[in-house]
C-alpha positions as CSV (number, residue, x, y, z in Angstrom):
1,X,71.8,-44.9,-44.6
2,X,71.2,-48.5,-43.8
3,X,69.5,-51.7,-44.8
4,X,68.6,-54.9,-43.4
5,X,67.2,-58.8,-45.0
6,X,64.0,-58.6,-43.8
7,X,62.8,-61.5,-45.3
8,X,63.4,-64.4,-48.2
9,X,61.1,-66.8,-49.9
10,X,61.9,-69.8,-52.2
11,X,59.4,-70.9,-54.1
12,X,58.4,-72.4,-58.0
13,X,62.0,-71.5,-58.8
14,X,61.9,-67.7,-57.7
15,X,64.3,-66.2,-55.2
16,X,62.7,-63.2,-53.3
17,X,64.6,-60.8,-51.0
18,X,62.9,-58.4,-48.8
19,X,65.3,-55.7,-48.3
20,X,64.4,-52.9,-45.3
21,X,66.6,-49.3,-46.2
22,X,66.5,-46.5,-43.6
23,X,66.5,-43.4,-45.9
24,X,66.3,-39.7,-45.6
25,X,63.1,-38.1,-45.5
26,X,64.5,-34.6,-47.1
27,X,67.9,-34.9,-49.3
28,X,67.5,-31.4,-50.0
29,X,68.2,-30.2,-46.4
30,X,71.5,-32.3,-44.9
31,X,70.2,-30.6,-41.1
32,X,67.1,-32.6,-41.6
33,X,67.8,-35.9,-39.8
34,X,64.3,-37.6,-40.2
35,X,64.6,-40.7,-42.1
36,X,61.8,-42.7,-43.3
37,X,62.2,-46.5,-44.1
38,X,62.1,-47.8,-47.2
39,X,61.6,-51.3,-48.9
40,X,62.6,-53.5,-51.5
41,X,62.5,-57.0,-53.3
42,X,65.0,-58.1,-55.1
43,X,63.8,-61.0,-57.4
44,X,65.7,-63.3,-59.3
45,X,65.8,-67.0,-61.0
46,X,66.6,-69.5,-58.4
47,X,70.5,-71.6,-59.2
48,X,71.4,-74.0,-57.1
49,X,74.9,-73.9,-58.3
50,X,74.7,-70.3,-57.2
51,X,72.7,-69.8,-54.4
52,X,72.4,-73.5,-52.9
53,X,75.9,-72.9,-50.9
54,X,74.7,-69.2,-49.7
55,X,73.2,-68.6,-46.5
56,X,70.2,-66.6,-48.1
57,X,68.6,-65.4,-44.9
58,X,71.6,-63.3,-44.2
59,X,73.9,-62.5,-47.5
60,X,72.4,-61.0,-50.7
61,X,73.8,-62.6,-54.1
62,X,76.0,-60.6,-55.5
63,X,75.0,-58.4,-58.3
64,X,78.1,-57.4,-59.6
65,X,77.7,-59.1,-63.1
66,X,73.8,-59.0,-63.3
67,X,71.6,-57.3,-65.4
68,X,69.7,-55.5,-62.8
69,X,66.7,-53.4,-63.8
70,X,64.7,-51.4,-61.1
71,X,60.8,-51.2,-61.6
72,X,58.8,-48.0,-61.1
73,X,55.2,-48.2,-60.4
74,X,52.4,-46.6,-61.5
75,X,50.2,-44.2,-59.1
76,X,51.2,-42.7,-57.8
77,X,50.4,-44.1,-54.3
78,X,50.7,-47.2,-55.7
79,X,52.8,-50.1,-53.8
80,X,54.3,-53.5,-56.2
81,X,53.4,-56.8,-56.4
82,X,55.7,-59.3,-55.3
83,X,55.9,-61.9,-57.9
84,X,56.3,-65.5,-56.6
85,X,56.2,-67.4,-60.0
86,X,57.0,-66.9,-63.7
87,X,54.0,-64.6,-63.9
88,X,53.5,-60.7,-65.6
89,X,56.0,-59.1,-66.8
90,X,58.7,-60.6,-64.2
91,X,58.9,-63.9,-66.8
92,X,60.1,-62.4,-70.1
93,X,62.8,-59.9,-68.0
94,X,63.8,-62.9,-66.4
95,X,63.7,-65.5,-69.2
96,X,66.3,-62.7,-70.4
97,X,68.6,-62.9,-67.3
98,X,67.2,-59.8,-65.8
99,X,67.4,-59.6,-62.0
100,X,64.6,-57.6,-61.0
101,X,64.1,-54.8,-58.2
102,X,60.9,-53.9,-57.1
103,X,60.6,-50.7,-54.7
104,X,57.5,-49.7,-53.1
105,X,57.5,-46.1,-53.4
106,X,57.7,-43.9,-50.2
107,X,54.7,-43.4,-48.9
108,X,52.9,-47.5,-50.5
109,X,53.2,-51.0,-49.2
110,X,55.9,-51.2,-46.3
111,X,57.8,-48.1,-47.4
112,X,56.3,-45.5,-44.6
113,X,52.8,-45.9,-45.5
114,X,50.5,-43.0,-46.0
115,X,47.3,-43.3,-44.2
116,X,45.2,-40.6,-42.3
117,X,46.2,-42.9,-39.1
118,X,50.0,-43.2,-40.1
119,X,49.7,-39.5,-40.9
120,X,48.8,-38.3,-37.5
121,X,52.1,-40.3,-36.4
122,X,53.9,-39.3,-39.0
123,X,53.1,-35.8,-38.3
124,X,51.9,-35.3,-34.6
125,X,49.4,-32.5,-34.0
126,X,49.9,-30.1,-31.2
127,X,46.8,-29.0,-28.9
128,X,46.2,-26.1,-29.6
129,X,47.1,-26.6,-33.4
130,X,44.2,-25.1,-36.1
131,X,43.3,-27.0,-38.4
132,X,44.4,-25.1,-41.2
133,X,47.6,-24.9,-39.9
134,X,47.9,-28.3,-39.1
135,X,47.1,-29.0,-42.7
136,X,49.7,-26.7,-43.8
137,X,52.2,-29.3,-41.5
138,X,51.0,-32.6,-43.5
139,X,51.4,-30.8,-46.9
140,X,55.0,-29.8,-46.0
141,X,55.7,-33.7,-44.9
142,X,54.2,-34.4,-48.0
143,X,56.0,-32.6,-50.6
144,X,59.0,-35.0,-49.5
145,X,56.6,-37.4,-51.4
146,X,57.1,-37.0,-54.8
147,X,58.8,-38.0,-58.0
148,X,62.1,-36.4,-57.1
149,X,62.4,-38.0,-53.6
150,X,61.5,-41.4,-55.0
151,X,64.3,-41.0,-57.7
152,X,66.6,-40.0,-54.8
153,X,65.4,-43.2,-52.9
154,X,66.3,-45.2,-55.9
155,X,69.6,-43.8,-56.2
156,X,70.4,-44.5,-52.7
157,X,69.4,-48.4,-53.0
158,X,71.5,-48.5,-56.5
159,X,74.5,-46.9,-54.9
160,X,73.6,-49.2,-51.4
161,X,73.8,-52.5,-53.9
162,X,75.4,-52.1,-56.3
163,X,78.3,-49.2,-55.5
164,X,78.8,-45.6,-57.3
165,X,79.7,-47.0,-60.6
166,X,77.6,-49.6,-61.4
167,X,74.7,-48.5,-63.5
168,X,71.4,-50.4,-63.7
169,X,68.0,-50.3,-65.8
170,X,65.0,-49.2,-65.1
171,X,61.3,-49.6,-66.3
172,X,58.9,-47.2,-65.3
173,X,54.4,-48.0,-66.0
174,X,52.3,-45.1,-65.6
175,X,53.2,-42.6,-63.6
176,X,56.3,-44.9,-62.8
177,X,57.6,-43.8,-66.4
178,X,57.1,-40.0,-64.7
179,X,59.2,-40.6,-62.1
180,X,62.1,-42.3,-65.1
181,X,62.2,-39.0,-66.6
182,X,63.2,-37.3,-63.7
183,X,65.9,-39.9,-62.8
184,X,67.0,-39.0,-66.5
185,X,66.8,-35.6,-65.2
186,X,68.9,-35.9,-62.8
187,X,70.9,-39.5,-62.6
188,X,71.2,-40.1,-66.2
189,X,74.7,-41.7,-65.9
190,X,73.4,-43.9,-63.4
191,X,71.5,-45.4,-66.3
192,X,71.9,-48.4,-68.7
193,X,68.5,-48.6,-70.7
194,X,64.9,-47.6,-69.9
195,X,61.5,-48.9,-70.4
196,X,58.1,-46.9,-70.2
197,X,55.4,-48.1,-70.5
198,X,52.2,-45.6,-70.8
199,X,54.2,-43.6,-68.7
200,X,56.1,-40.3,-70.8
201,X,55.0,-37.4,-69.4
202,X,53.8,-34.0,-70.4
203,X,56.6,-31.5,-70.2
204,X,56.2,-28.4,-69.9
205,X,52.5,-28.8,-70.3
206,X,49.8,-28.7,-67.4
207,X,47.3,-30.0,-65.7
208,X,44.9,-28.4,-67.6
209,X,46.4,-28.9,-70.8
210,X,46.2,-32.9,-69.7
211,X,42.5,-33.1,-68.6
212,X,41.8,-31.2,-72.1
213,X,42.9,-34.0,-73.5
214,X,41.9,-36.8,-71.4
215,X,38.3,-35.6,-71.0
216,X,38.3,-36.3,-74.7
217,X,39.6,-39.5,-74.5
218,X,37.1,-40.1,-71.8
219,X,34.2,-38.9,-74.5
220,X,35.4,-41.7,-76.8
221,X,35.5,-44.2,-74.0
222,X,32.1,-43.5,-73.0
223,X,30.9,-43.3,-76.6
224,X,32.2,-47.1,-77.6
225,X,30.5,-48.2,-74.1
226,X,26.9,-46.7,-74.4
227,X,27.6,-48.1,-78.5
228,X,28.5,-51.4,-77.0
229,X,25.4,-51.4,-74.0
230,X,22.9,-49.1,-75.8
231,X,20.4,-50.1,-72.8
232,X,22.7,-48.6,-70.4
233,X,21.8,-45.0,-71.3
234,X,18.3,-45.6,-69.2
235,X,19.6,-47.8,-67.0
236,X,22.5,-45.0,-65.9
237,X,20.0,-42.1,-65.8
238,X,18.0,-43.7,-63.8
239,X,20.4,-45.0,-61.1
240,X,21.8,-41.4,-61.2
241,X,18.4,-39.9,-60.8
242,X,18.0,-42.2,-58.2
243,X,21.5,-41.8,-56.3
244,X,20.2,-37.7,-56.7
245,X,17.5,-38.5,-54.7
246,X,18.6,-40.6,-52.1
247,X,21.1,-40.7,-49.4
248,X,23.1,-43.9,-50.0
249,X,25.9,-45.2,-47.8
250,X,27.9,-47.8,-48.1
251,X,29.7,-50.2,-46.0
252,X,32.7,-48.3,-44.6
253,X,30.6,-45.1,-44.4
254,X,31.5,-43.6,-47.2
255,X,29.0,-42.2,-49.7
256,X,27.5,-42.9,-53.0
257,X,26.8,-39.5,-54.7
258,X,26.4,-39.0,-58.3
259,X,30.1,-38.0,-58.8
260,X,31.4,-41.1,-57.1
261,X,29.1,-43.4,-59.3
262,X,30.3,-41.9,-62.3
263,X,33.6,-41.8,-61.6
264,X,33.6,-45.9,-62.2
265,X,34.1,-44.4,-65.9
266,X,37.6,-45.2,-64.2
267,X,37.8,-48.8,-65.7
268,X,37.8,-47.5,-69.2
269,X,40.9,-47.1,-69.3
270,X,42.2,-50.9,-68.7
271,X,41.0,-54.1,-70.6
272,X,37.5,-55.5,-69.8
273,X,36.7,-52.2,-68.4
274,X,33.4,-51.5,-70.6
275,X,32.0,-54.9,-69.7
276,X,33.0,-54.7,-65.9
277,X,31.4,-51.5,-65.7
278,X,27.9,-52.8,-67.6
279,X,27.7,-55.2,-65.3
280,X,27.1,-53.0,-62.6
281,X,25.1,-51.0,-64.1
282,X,22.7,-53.9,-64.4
283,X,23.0,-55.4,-61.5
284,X,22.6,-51.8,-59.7
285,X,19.5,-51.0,-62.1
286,X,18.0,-54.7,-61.3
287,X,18.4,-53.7,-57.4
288,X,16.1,-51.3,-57.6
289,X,13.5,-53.2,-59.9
290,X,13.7,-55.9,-57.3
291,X,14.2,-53.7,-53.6
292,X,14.0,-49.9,-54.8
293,X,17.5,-50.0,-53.7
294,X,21.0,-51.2,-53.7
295,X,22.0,-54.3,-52.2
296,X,24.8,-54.7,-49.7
297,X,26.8,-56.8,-52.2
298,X,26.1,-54.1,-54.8
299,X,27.3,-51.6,-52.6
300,X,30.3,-53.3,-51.7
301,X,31.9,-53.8,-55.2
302,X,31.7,-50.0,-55.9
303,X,33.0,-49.2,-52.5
304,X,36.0,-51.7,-53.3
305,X,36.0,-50.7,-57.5
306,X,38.2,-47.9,-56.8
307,X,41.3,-47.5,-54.7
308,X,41.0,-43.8,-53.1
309,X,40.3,-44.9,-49.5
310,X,43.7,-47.5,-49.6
311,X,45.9,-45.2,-51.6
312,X,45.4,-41.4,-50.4
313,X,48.1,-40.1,-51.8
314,X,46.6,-41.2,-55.3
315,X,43.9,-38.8,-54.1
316,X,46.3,-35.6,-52.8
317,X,48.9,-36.4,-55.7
318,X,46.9,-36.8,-58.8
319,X,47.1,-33.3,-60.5
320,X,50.3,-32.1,-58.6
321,X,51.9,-34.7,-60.7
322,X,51.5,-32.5,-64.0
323,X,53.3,-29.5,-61.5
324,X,56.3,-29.2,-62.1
325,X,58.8,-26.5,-60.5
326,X,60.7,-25.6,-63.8
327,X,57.6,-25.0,-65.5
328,X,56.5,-21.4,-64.3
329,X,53.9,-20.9,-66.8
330,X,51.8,-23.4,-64.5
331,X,52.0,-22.6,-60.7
332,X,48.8,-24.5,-58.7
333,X,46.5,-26.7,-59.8
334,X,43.3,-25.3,-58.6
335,X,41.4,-28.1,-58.8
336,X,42.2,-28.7,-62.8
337,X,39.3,-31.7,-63.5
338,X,36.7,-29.7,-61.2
339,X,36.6,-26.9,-63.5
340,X,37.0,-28.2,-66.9
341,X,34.0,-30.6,-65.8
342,X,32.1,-27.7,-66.1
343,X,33.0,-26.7,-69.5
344,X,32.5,-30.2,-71.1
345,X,29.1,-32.0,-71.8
346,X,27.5,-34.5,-70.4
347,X,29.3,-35.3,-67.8
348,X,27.2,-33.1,-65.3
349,X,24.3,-35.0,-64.7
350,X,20.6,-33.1,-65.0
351,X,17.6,-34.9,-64.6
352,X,15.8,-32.6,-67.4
353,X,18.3,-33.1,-70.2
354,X,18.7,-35.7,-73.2
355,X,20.8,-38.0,-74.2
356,X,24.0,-40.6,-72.3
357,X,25.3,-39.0,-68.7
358,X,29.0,-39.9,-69.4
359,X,30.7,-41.4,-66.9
360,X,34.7,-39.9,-65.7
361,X,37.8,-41.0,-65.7
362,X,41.4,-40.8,-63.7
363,X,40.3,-37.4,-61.9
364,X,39.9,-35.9,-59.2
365,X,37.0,-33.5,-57.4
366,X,36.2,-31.8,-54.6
367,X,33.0,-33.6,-53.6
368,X,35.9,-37.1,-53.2
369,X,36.8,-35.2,-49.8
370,X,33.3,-35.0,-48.6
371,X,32.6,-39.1,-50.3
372,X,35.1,-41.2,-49.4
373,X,35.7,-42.0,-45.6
374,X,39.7,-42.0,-45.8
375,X,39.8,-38.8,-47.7
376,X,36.9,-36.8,-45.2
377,X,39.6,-35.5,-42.6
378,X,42.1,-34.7,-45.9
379,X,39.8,-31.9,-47.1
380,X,41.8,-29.1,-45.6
381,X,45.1,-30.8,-46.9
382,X,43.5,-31.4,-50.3
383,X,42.6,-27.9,-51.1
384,X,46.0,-26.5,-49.3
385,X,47.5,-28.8,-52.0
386,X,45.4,-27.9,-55.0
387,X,46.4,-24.0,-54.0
388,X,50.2,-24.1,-53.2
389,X,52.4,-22.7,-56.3
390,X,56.0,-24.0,-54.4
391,X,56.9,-27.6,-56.2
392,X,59.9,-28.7,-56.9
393,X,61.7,-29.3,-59.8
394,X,60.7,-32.2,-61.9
395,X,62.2,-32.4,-65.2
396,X,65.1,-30.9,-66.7
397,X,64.5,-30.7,-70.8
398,X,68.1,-29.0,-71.5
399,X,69.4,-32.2,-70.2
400,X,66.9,-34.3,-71.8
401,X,67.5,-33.6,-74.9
402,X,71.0,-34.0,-75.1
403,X,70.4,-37.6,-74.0
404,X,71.7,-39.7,-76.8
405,X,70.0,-43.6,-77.9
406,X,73.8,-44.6,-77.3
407,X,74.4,-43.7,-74.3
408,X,71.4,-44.0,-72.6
409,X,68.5,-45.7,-74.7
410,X,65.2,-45.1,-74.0
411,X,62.3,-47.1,-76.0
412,X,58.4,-46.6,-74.9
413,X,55.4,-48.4,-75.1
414,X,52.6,-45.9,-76.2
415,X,49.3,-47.0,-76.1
416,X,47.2,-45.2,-78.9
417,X,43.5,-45.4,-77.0
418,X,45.3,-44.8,-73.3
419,X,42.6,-43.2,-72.1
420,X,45.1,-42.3,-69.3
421,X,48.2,-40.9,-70.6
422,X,47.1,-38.7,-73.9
423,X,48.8,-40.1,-77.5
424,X,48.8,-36.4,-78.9
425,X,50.8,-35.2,-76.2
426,X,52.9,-37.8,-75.5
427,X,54.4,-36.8,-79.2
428,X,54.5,-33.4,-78.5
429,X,56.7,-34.1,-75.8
430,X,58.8,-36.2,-78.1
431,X,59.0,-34.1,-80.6
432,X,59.5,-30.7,-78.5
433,X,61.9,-32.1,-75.9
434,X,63.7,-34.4,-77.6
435,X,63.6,-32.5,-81.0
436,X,64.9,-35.5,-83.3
437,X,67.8,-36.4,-81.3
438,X,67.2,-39.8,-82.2
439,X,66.0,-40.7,-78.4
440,X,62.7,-42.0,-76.8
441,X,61.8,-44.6,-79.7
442,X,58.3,-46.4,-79.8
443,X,56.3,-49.5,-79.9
444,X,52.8,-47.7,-80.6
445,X,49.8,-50.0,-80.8
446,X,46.2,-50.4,-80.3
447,X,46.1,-53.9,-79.2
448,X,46.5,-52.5,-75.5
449,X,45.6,-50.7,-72.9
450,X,47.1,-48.9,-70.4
451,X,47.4,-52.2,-68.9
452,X,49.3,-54.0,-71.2
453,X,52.4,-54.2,-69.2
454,X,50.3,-56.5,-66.7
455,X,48.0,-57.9,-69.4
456,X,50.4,-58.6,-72.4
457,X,53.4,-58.8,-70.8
458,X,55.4,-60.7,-73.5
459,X,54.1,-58.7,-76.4
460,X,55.1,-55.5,-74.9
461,X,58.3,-56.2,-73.1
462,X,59.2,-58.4,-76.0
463,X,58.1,-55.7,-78.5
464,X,60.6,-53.0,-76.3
465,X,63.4,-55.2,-76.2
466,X,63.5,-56.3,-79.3
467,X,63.4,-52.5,-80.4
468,X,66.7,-51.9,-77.8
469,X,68.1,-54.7,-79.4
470,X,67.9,-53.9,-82.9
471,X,69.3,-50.4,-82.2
472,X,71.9,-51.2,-79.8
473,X,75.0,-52.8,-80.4
């Protein structure tokens, strides 16, 4: 294992290092040589008294005596934003001394990107190969994808930086706060303090367990936006009835169905997303007053409103997250959102019935494969995926809940409307894996999102550290 200075910026006092790591595609097999490449940046205040003498193209500052805390992102499929000011949450970590390490997650950003054209390198294809069983090829690259491979990555880069025995913090948003429970799974003494943020998971619970519950945070989503846009209950059924009608493409060839439209319902989940989402609607709705269609413009902000065509594995991933190989009550997903759809109301659209067509949420269907252009040749893969019952493990409750608040403290911003990540179950989880143990302490509010990380970042960073540092000496 390796790494390189790829690059180093200098600017409104922020030092940026771009860090290149050759890593192993498969720590579970040591005969499997393949490496992938991974990358960081490792951001920090700017001193001239301590960098200004340091050739900074070619030698790291030390990070012996730093407060170094590693961020995870959400997703997954998700790459991080390099900060180049004072901005987010980079300016209260580093207002606290806080050297920050942002990692782009195998398979995002310039860590061996996933795309259906990196794919086919990533994974050549034989002639001769079916399809099916060339599927079956991705999907066993892909599993080497997950949260237990990224941990591993970020234990490589710790160990790479900062030696065996130096621990560091981490803060994990979103599915990022998954992937820190499996590093406490498994790395817990590689651990300072950590910070989630909308991000515990549901242990020992599944995927359908988790779209129970978020279809009916969805409901009350939808509810508070036709409330909010009472007009929009006509204005929706008819651009539905319309998009039932029609064949409507957009701009990069992908197409507008029903399902796609009312997976917008997306946006609910982050700040703004009601009125973001209205206007839309009208401006859809006032297309076909004008034209009896869509315009291009029109067409192009919901091709670009959602990120399934840039981020695939967000596509494959999203219920094989909830799968996790100690749980054995839950094997496959089996398409978990598809079939609950069905169960719920509203949210199938009829042109006879009554009443607001509900919009979704953070799920996944079948008809994506067949609607989005980047996800078309994934089909096989996706339903391969959605039928396998071989994951690996994920998260390891007998050591979670011996983890003590002393020895490794672990405080969480929980969002009481996330629309996202349920409220009910995130206590469950507290209170069946962690079973008073005095761990996984919160900042619960309603002032946020699940984008209050990006949106609020000194209330809720401030709000977490203040709660480590009134609990730990």
């Amino acid at each position: 294992m390796t790494f390189e200075i790829m690059d180093y910026t200098k600017t409104n006092g922020i030092l940026n290092h771009r860090i290149r790591f050759e890593l192993p595609l498969n720590y579970s097999d040591s005969q499997d040589r393949r490496e992938i490449t991974i990358v960081a940046t490792l951001t920090q205040l700017y001193d001239e008294a301590k960098h200004g003498d340091t050739d900074l193209a070619a030698v790291l500052p030390l990070l012996k005596n730093a407060k170094v805390i590693a961020y995870l992102q959400g997703g997954p499929g998700f790459p991080c934003t390099v900060p180049f000011a004072k901005s987010s949450f980079a300016k209260p970590l580093l207002e606290k001394d806080y050297v920050i390490i942002y990692i782009d997650q195998r398979g995002t950003g310039l860590s061996t990107p996933i795309e259906v054209g990196t794919l086919d390198v990533l994974v050549p294809r034989d002639s001769g190969t079916t399809d099916q069983d060339y599927a079956q090829q991705q999907m066993e690259y892909l599993l080497h994808f997950r949260a237990d491979s990224i941990v591993e990555d970020f234990e490589s880069i710790r160990t790479m930086l900062l030696g065996e025995d130096l621990k560091w913090s981490i803060l994990g948003q979103s599915y990022g706060g998954f992937c820190s429970f499996t590093y406490l799974s498994t790395h817990a003494k590689s651990l300072k303090l950590v910070l989630i943020t909308g991000g515990v998971p549901p242990i020992n619970y599944g995927p359908d367990d988790v779209y129970k519950a978020t279809y009916q945070r969805t409901k009350d989503r939808n509810v508070h936006y036709y409330n909010k846009y009472p007009g929009d209950v006509a204005r929706v059924r008819d651009i539905l009835e319309y998009l039932d009608s029609n064949n409507v493409t957009l701009p990069n060839g992908g197409t507008l169905s029903v399902e796609r439209f009312q997976l917008l319902g997306i946006d609910f989940g982050h700040s703004g997303g009601t009125d973001e989402l209205h206007q839309t609607v009208l401006k859809f709705h006032y297309d076909l007053e004008l034209f009896g269609k869509p315009t291009y413009k029109t067409l192009y902000n919901i091709q670009n409103a959602s990120s399934f065509d840039t981020n695939i594995i967000y596509a494959l991933f999203q219920e094989a997250i909830y799968l996790d190989g100690n749980n054995k009550a839950v094997l496959q997903s089996n398409w978990s959102a598809e079939r609950l759809r069905a169960t719920e109301t509203n949210y199938v659209f009829k042109k006879d019935a009554d009443g607001p067509i509900y919009f979704t949420g953070e799920m996944v269907y079948k008809s994506m494969f067949d609607d989005y252009t980047e996800l078309k040749p994934l089909k096989t893969l996706a339903h391969l995926l959605h039928k396998n019952e071989h994951w690996s493990p994920l998260y390891d409750v007998n050591t979670l809940e011996k983890l003590k608040f002393t020895d490794v403290p672990i405080v969480a911003a929980t969002y009481y409307n996330d629309q996202y990540v349920d409220f009910d179950l995130t206590n469950k989880v507290k209170q069946q894996v962690f079973k008073g143990n005095g761990n996984l302490r919160q900042y619960i509010t309603s002032n946020q999102f699940h984008d209050g990380l990006r949106l609020d970042s000194e209330c809720v960073v401030g709000a977490l550290l203040r709660l480590l540092e009134s609990e730990v000496d």
